[in-house]
SESEBA-662562 format. One line per field, with one value per residue (C-alpha): residue number from 1; chain; x, y, z. Coordinates in nm, 3 decimals. Each point is the difference from the previous one (the first is absolute). Layout:
SESEBA-662562
resi <- c(NUM, ...)
chain <- c(A, ...)
east <- c(X, ...)
north <- c(Y, ...)
up <- c(Z, ...)
END
This chain:
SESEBA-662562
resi <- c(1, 2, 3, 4, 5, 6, 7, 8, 9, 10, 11, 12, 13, 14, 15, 16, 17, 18, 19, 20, 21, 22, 23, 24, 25, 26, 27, 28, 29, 30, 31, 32, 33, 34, 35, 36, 37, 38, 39, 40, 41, 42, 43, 44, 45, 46, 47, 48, 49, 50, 51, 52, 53, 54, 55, 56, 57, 58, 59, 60, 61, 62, 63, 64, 65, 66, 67, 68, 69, 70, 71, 72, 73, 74, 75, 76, 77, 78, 79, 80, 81, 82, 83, 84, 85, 86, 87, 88, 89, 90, 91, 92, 93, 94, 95, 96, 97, 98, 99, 100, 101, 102, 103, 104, 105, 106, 107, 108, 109, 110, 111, 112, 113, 114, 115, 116, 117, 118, 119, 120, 121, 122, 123, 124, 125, 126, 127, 128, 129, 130, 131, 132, 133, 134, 135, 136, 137, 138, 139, 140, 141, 142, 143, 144, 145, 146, 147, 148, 149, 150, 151, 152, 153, 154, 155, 156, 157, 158, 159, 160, 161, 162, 163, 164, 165, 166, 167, 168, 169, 170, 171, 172, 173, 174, 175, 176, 177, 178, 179, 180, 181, 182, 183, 184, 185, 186, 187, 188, 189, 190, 191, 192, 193, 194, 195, 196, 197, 198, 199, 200, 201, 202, 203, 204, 205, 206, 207, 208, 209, 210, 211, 212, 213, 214, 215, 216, 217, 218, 219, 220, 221, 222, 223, 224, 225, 226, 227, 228, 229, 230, 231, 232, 233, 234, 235, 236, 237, 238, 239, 240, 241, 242, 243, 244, 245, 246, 247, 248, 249, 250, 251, 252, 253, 254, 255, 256, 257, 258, 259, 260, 261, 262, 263, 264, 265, 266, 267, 268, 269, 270, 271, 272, 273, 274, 275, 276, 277, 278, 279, 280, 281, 282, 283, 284, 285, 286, 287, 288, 289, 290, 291, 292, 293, 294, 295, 296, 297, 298, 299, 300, 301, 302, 303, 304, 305, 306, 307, 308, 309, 310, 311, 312, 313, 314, 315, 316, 317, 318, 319, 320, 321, 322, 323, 324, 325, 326, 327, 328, 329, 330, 331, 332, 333, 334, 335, 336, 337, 338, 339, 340, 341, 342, 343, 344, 345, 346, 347, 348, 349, 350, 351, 352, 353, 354, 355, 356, 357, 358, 359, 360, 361, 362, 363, 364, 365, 366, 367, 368, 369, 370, 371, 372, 373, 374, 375, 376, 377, 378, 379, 380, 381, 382, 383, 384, 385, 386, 387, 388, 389, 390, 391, 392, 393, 394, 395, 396, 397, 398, 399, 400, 401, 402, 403, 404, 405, 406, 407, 408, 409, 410, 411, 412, 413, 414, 415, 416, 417, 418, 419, 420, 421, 422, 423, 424, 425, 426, 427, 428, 429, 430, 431, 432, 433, 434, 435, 436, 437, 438, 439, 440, 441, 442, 443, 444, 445, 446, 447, 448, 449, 450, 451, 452, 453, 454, 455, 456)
chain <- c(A, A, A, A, A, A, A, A, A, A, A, A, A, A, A, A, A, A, A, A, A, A, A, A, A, A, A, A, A, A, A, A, A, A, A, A, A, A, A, A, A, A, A, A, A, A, A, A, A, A, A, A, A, A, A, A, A, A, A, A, A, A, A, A, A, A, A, A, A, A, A, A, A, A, A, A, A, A, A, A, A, A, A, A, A, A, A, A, A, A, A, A, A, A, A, A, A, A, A, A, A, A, A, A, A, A, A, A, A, A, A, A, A, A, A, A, A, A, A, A, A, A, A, A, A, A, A, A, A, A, A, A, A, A, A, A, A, A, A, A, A, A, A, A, A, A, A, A, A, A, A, A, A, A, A, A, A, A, A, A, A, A, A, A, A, A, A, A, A, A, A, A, A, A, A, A, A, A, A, A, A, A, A, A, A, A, A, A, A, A, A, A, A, A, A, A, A, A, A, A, A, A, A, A, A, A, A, A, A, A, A, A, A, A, A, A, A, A, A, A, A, A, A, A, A, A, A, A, A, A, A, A, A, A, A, A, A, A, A, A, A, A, A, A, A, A, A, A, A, A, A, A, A, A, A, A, A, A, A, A, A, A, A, A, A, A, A, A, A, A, A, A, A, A, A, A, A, A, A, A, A, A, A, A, A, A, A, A, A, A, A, A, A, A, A, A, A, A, A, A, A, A, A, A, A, A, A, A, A, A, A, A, A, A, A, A, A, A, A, A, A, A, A, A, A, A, A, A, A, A, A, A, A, A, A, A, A, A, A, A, A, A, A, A, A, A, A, A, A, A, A, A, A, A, A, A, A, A, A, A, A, A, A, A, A, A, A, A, A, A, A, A, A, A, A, A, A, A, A, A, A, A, A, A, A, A, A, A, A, A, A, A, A, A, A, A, A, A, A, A, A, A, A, A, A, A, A, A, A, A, A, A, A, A, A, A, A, A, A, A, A, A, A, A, A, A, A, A, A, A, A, A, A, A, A, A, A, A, A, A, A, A, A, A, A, A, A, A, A, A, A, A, A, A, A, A)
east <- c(-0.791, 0.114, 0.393, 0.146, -0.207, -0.118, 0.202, 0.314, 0.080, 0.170, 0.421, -0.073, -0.112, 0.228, 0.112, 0.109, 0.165, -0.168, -0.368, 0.057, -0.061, -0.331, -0.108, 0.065, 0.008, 0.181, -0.156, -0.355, 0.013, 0.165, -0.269, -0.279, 0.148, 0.064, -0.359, -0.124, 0.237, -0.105, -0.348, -0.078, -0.334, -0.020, 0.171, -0.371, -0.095, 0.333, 0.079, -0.213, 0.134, 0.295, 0.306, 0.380, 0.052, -0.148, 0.324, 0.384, 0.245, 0.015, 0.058, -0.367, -0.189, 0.126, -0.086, -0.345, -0.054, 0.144, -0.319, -0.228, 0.101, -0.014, -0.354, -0.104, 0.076, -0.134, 0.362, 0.137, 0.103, 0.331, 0.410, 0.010, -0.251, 0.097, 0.363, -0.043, -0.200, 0.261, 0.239, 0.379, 0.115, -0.235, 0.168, -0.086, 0.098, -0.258, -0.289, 0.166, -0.033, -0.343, -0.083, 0.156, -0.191, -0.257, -0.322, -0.289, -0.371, -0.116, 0.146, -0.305, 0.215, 0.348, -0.120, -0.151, 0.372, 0.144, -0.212, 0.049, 0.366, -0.023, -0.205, 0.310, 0.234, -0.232, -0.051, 0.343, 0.098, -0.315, 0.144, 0.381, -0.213, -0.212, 0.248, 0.162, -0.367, -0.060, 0.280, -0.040, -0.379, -0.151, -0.308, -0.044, -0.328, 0.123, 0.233, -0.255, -0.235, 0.278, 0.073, -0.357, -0.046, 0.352, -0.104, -0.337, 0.179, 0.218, -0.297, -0.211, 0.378, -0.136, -0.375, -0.027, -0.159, -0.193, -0.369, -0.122, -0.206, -0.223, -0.254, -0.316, -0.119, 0.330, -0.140, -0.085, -0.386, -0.044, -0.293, 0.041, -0.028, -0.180, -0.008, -0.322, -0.219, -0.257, 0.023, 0.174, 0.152, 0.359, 0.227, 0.355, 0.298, -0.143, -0.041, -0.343, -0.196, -0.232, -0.129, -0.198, -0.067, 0.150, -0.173, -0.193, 0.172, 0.312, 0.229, -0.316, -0.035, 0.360, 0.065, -0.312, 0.168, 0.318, -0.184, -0.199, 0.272, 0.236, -0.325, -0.049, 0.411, 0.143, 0.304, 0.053, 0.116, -0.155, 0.084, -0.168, 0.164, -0.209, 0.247, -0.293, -0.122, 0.182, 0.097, -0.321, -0.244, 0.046, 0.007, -0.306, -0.187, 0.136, -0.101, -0.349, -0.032, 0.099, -0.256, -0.283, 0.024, 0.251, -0.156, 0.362, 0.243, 0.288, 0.264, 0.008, 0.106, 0.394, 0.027, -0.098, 0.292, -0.034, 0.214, -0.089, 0.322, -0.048, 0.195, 0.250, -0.161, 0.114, -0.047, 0.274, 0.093, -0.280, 0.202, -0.061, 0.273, 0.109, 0.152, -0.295, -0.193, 0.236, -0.006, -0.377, -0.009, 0.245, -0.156, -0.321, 0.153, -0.175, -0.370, -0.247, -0.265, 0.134, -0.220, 0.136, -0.205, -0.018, 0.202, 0.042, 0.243, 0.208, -0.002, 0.132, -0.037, -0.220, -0.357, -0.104, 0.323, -0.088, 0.363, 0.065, -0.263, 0.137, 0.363, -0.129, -0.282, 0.217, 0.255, -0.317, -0.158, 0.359, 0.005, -0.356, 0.092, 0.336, -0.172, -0.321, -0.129, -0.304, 0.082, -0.291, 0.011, -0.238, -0.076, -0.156, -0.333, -0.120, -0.285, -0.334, -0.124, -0.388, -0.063, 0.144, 0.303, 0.325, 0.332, 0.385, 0.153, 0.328, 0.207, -0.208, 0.320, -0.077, -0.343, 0.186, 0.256, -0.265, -0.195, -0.267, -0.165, -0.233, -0.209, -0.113, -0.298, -0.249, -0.386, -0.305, -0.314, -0.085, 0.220, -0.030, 0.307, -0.111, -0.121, 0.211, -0.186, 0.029, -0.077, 0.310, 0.262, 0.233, 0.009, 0.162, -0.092, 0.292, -0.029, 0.231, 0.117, 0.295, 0.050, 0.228, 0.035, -0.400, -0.046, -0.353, -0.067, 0.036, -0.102, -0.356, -0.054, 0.172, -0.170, 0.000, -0.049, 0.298, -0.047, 0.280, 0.007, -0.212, -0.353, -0.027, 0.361, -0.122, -0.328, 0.173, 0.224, -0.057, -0.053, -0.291, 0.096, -0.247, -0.106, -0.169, -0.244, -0.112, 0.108, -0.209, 0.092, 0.288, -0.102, 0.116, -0.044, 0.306, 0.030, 0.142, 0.222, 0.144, -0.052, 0.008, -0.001, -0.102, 0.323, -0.118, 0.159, 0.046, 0.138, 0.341, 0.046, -0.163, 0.197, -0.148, -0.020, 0.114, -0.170, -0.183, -0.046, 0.394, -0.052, 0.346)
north <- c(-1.154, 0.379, 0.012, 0.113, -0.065, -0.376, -0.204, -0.225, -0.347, -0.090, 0.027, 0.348, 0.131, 0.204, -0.088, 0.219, -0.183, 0.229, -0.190, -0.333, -0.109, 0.159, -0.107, -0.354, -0.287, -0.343, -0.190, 0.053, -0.049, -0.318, -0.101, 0.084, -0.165, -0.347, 0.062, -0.062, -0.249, -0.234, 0.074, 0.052, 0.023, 0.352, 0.117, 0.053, 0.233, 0.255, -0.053, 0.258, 0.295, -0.156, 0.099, -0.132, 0.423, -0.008, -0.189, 0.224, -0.286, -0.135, -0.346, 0.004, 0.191, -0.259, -0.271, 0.101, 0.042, -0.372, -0.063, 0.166, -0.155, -0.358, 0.081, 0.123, -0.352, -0.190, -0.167, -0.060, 0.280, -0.134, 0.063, -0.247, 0.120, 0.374, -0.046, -0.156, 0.347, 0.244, -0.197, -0.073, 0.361, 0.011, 0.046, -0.333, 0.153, 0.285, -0.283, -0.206, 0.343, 0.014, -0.360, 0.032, 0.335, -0.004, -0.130, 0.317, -0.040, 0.365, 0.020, 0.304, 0.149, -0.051, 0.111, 0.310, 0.062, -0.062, 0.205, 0.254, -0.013, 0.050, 0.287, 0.147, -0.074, 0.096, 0.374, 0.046, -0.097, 0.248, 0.277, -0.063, 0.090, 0.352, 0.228, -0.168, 0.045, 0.328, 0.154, -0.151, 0.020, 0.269, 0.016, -0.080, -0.114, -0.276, -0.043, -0.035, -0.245, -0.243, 0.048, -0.097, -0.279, -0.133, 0.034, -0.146, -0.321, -0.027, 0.073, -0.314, -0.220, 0.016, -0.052, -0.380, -0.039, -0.232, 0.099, 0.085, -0.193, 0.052, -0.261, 0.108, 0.015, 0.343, 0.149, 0.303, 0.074, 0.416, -0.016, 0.148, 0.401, 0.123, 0.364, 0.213, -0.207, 0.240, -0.017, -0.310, -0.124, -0.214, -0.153, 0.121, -0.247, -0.118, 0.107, 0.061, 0.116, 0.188, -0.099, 0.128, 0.008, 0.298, 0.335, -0.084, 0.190, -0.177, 0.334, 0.186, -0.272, -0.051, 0.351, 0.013, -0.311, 0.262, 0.265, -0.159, -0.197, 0.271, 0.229, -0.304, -0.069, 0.346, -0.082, -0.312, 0.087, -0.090, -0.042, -0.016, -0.136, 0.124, -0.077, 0.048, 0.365, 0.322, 0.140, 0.322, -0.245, -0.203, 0.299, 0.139, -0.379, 0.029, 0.376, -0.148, -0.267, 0.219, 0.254, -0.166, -0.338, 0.027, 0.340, 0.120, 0.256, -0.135, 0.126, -0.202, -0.286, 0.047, -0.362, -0.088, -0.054, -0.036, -0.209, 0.089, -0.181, -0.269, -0.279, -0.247, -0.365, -0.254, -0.290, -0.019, -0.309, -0.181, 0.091, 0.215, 0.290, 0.008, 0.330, 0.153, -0.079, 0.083, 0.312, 0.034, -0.099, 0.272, 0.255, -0.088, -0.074, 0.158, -0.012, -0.196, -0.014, -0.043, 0.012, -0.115, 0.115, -0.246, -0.328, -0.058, 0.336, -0.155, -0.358, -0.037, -0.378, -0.215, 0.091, -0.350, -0.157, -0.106, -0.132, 0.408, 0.098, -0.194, 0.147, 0.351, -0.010, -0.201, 0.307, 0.222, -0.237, -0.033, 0.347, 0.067, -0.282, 0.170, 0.339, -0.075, 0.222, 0.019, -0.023, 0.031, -0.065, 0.129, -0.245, -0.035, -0.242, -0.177, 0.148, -0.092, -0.291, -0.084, -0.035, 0.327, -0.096, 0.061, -0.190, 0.082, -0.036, -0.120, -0.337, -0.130, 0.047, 0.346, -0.051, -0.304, 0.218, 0.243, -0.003, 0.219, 0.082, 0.252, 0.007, 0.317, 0.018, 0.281, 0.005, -0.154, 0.036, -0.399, -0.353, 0.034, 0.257, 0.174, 0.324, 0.182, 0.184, 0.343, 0.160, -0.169, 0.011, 0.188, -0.286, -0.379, -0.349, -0.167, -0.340, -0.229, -0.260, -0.113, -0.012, -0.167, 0.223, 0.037, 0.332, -0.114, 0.051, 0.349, 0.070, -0.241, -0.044, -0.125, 0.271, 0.422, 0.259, 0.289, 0.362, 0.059, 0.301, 0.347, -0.034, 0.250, -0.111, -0.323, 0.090, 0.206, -0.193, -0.324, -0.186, -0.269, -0.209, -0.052, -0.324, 0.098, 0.238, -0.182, 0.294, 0.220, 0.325, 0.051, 0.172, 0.386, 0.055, -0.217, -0.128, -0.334, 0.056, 0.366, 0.027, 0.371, 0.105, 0.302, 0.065, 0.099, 0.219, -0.318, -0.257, -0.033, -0.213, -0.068, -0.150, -0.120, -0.274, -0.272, -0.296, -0.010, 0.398, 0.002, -0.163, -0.173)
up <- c(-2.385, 0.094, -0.114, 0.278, 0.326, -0.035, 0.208, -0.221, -0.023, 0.271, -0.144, -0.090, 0.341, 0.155, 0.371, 0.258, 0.305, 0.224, -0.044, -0.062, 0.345, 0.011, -0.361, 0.014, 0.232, -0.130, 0.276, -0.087, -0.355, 0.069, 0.230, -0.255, -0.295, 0.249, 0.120, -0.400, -0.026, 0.303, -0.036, -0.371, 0.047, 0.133, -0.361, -0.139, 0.329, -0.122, -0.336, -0.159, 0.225, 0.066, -0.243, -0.051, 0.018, 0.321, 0.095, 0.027, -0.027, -0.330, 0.047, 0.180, -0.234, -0.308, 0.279, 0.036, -0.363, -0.008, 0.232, -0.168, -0.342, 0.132, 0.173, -0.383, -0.146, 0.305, 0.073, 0.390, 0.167, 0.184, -0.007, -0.315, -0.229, 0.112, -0.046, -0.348, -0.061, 0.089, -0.227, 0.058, 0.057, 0.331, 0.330, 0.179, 0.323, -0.066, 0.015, 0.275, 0.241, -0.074, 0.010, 0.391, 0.089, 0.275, -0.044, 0.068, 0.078, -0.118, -0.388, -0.009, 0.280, -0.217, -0.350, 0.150, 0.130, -0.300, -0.190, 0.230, -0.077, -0.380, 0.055, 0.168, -0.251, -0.273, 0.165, 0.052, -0.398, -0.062, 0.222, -0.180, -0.322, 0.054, 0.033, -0.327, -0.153, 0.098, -0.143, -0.343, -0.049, -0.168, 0.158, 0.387, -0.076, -0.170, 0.250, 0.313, -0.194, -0.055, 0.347, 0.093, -0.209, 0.135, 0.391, -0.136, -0.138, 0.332, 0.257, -0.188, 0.084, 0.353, -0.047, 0.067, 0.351, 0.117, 0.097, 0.364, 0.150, 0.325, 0.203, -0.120, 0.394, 0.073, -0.337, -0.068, 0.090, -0.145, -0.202, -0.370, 0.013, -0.317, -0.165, -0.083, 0.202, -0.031, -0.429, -0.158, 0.331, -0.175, 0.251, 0.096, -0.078, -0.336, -0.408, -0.003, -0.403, -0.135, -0.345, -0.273, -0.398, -0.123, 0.028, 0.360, 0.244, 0.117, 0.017, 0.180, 0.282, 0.042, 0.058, 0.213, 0.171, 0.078, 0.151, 0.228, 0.129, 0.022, 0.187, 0.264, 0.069, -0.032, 0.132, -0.276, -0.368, -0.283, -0.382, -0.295, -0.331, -0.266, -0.300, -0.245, 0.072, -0.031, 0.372, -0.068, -0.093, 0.301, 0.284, -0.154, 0.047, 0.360, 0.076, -0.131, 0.208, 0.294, -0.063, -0.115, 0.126, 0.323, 0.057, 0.154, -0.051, -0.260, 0.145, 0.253, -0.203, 0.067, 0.105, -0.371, -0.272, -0.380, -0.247, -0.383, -0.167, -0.227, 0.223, -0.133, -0.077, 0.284, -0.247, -0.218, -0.233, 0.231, 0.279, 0.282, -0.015, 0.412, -0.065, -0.091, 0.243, 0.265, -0.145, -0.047, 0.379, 0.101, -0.147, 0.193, 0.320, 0.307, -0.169, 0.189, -0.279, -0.370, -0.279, -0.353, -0.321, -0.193, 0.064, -0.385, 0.058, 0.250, -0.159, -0.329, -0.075, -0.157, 0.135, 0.007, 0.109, 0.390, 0.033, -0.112, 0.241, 0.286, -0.025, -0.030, 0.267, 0.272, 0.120, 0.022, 0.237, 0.196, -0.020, 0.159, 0.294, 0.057, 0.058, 0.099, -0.254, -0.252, -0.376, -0.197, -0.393, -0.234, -0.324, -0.265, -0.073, -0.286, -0.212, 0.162, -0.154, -0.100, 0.331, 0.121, 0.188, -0.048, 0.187, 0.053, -0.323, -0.040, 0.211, 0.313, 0.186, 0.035, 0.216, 0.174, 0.114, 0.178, 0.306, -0.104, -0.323, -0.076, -0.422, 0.014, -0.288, -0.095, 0.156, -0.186, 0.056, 0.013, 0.001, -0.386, 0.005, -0.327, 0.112, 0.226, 0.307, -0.122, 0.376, 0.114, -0.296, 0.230, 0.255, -0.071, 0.130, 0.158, -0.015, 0.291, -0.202, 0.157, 0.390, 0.272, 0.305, 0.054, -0.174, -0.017, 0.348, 0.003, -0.350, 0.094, -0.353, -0.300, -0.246, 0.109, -0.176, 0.038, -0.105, -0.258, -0.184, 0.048, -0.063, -0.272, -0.136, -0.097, -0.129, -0.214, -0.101, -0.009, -0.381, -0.054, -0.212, -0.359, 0.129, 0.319, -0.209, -0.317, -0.220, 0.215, 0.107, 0.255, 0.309, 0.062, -0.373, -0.056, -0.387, -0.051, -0.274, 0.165, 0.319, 0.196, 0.318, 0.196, 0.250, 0.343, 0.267, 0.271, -0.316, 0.026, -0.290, -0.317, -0.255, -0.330, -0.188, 0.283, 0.013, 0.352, 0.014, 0.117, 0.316, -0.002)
END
């Protein structure tokens, strides 16, 4: 609770005479609480949204929590049982008013109302408070976070809707729209993936991802989250992959924003922190394609928690639906087993929650997967494995191979592991205990001593 901003109980809000005929309305909180009364059964349809602070007149918010205690130990709900709650210092009249109040067919229609109302009275305690705030904090910052956190608490008061329906024959019939249809075509409106062991390529392809998108829709923004790389190391990848795979100009990329900082975790105490994301989402709004490197950055619970994976991946795909925007997520894969492969590591929530996965895996020269394809160690097979919308139909096959990196960048670079040589000697005069590496003109990066040649 923020001192200050979260709305009080109930005796210590103040009043002012000015509102209360906006902010509350006797009538229909008498006609909810006879609705529960009369027809008990509807209590289970309300109850968990449904608070006694939802309420402004005191004798009906302790006469709803006299409902909802007799509903907890399965006794009648009627003016005995009720009154017998409330104890002798209850205002009988206050019960006989509601028991005479006007029976309603739409209690949705009512609570919405009512919520509605406590909103009100909530923003106009938090408004009494700012200026009071302001002038005693020493920092504002501190200040405007409560703030945020407070409207956050009051704006999820209101959040209780029903959901909208429509007869399936009036529904919508626009066919999905995907992005880079001519690459790794991923549909609009979703949380699509890309995943990989570590040291494949995932940074290269996302960033590749970026580019092309941001080349095909210049008049769409794009951003790229790279939370693992410094901001130098990712613009020269991207002035790579403009020049030697993209073969365009660079500079033309003004549509394309990058985010370096390490983000705050949205998973806190198990919990997904609302406030977080709302801010993660404002500070991405207007973007139509958003790529997030890697997930684990963003996610901060327990990797193989799915009830974890659920709460954190279900405002994303809100989010996407909302906007009818891509978000792409790069992730990390398991170390390839004997057989080669490798899966999405971590709570099946995460793959559940997308419409489109992409492994991404090196090249071999056979189904054996144990020696890589060294004429094509710059390029990656993307594997479909996950896909609702029909990306299949425009991608015509569930295996391609996509140029990643420069040609003579990843010769140079890339590492073969001891295994795939039987102690032999390493290719390019490499040495398996130290290996060197001649740094050409066109190679933009060779750092040493990463596992996978520093293909992150």
């Amino acid at each position: 609770m923020v001192l200050g901003f979260l709305p009080l109980p109930f005796s210590m809000i103040p009043r002012p005479r000015y509102t209360m005929t906006t902010n509350y309305d006797v009538n229909i909180e008498r006609s909810i609480l006879n609705s529960l009364i009369f027809e008990p059964e509807t209590l289970k349809n309300v109850k968990s949204y449904l608070s006694s602070e939802d309420f402004y007149i005191p004798n009906h918010q302790n006469i709803y929590q006299a409902i909802l205690t007799l509903d907890e130990k399965e006794m009648p709900i009627d003016e005995s049982f009720i009154l017998k709650t409330l104890g002798k210092d209850f205002d009988n009249n206050a019960l006989i008013d509601v028991m005479l109040g006007n029976p309603i067919y739409n209690l949705q229609a009512y609570i919405d109302e009512l919520k509605e109302k406590r909103q009100r009275r909530d923003l106009i305690h938090l408004a009494s408070g700012v200026a009071r705030n302001v002038d005693e904090a020493q920092n504002i910052g501190s200040v405007l976070s409560d703030l945020n956190k407070s409207l956050s608490s009051i704006e999820e008061i209101g959040l209780i809707s029903g959901y909208a329906s429509k007869c399936i024959v009036d529904a919508d019939e626009k066919p999905t729209e995907f992005i880079l249809e001519n690459w790794l075509p991923m549909p609009r409106g979703t949380v699509s993936m890309f995943s990989a062991a570590g040291g494949t390529g995932k940074t290269w392809g996302a960033i590749q991802a970026a580019l092309r998108h941001a080349e095909s829709c210049p008049d769409k923004k794009v951003a790229l989250w790279l939370s693992e790389d410094p901001e130098a190391e990712s613009k020269n990848r991207a002035i790579a992959v403009s020049k030697y795979i993209l073969d365009t100009t660079f500079s033309k990329f003004r549509n394309v924003d990058i985010f370096t900082d390490v983000p705050e975790p949205l998973i806190i105490d198990g919990k997904i922190d609302m406030y977080e994301f709302r801010k993660l989402r404002s500070s991405l709004k207007g973007y139509d394609f958003i790529i997030l490197d890697p997930l684990t950055s963003f996610y901060g619970g327990e990797e193989n928690n799915n009830s974890q994976a659920v709460a954190f991946m279900r405002p994303f795909k809100k989010w996407a639906i909302e906007e009818d925007i891509c978000i792409l997520f790069l992730h990390h894969a398991t170390k390839p087993g004997s057989d080669g492969q490798s899966s999405t590591r971590g709570a099946s929530a995460f793959v559940d929650a997308t419409r489109c996965v992409y492994m991404m895996g090196k090249v071999y020269v056979d189904t054996t997967r144990k020696v890589l394809d060294m004429d094509k160690l710059h390029m990656r097979d993307f594997h479909l494995v996950k896909d609702n919308y029909g990306v299949i139909r425009i991608l015509k096959d569930h295996n391609v191979l996509r140029n990643i990196t420069p040609v003579t960048s990843a010769r140079e670079v890339e590492v073969v592991e001891e295994h795939i040589y039987g102690g032999k000697p390493m290719p390019f005069g490499g040495s398996q205990v130290n290996d060197t590496r001649e740094v050409k003109e066109d190679v933009v990066e060779l750092p040493s001593n990463l596992e996978g040649g520093g293909f992150l």
